[in-house]
C-alpha positions in Angstrom: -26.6 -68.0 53.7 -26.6 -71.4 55.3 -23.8 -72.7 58.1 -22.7 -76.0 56.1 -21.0 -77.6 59.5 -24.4 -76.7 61.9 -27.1 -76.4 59.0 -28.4 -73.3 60.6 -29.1 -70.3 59.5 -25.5 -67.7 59.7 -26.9 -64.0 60.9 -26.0 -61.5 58.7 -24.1 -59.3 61.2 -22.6 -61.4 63.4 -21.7 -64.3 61.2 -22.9 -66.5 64.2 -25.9 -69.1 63.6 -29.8 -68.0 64.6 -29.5 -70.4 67.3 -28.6 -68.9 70.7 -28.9 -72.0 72.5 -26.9 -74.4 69.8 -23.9 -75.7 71.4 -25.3 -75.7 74.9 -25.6 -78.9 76.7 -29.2 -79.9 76.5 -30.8 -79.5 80.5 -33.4 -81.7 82.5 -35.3 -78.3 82.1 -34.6 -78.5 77.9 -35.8 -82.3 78.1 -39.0 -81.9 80.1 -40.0 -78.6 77.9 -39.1 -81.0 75.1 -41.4 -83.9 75.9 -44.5 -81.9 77.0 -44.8 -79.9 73.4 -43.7 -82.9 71.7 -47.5 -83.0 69.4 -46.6 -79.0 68.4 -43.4 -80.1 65.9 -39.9 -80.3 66.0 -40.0 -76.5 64.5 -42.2 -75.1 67.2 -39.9 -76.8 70.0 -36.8 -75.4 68.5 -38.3 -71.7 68.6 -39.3 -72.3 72.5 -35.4 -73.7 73.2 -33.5 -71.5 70.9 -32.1 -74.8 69.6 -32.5 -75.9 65.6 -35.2 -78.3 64.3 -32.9 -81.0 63.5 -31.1 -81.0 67.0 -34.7 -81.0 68.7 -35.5 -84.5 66.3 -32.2 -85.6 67.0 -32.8 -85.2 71.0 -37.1 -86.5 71.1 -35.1 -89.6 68.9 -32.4 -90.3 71.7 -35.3 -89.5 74.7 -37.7 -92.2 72.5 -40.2 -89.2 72.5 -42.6 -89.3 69.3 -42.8 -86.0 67.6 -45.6 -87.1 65.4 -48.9 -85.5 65.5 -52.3 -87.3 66.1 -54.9 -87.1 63.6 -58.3 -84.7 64.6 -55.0 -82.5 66.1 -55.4 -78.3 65.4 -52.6 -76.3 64.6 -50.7 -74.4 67.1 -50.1 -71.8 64.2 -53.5 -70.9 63.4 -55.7 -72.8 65.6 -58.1 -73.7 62.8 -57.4 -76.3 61.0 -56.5 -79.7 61.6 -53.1 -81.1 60.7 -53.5 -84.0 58.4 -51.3 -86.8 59.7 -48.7 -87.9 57.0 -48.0 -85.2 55.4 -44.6 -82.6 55.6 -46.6 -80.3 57.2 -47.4 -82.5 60.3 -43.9 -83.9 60.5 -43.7 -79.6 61.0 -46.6 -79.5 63.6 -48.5 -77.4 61.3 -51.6 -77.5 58.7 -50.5 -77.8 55.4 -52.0 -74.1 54.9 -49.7 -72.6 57.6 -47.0 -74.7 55.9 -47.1 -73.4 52.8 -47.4 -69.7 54.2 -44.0 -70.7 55.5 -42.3 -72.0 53.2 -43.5 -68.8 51.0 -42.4 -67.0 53.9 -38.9 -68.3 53.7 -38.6 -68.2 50.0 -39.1 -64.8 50.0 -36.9 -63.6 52.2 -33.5 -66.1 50.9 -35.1 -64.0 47.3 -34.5 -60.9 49.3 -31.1 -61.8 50.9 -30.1 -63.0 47.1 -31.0 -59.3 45.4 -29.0 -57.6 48.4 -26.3 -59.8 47.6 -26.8 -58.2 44.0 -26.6 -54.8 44.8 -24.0 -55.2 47.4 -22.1 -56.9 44.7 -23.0 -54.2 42.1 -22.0 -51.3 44.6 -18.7 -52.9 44.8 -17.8 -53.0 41.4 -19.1 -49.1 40.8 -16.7 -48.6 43.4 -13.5 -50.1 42.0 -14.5 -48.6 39.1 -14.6 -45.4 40.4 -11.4 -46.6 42.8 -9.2 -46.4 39.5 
């Protein structure tokens, strides 16, 4: 289930987002670490600082610190292929290959969190069924 006010992802237990680091003033330490992996994407960034994507684009914009990749670059996913420049995958730091295994990735699990919902939702109503 998605935060609408910080666009991150809301952790099922603590209703708190998946970004430990998300409110916290960004350091000269968060900068630096910010500027050197600026060629492994925006998404690869935001796992090393605990921070979201869109906050690490947000900061490389204000810095004026390109995220974009070169082209002849590897992935720092897979290390075998090259990320082709101008495409979504390189705006990610990733081959398209790695991209797609992500976005698989992700789509199976929001399918997953969608048929707990179900049964969760099914359980409930057995319940106040049974409740009567």
């Amino acid at each position: 289930m998605k935060d609408r006010n910080s666009g991150g992802m809301l952790s099922p237990s603590a209703g708190q987002t998946a970004y430990p680091n998300e409110n916290r003033p960004w350091s000269n330490s968060d900068r630096r670490t910010l500027s050197r992996n600026r060629n492994e994407g925006a998404d690869a960034i935001a796992a090393i600082l605990g921070r979201s994507p869109k906050a690490v684009r947000r900061m490389a914009e204000k810095m004026r610190v390109s995220l974009r990749v070169s082209p002849g670059d590897v992935c720092p996913v897979c290390g075998v292929h090259e990320i082709r420049p101008h495409t979504a995958a390189a705006r990610h730091g990733m081959c398209p290959t790695c991209w797609t295994r992500r976005l698989t990735g992700l789509r199976e699990e929001e399918a997953g969190l969608r048929q707990a919902e179900r049964e969760y939702q099914a359980a409930k109503k057995r319940a106040q069924r049974s409740g009567r």
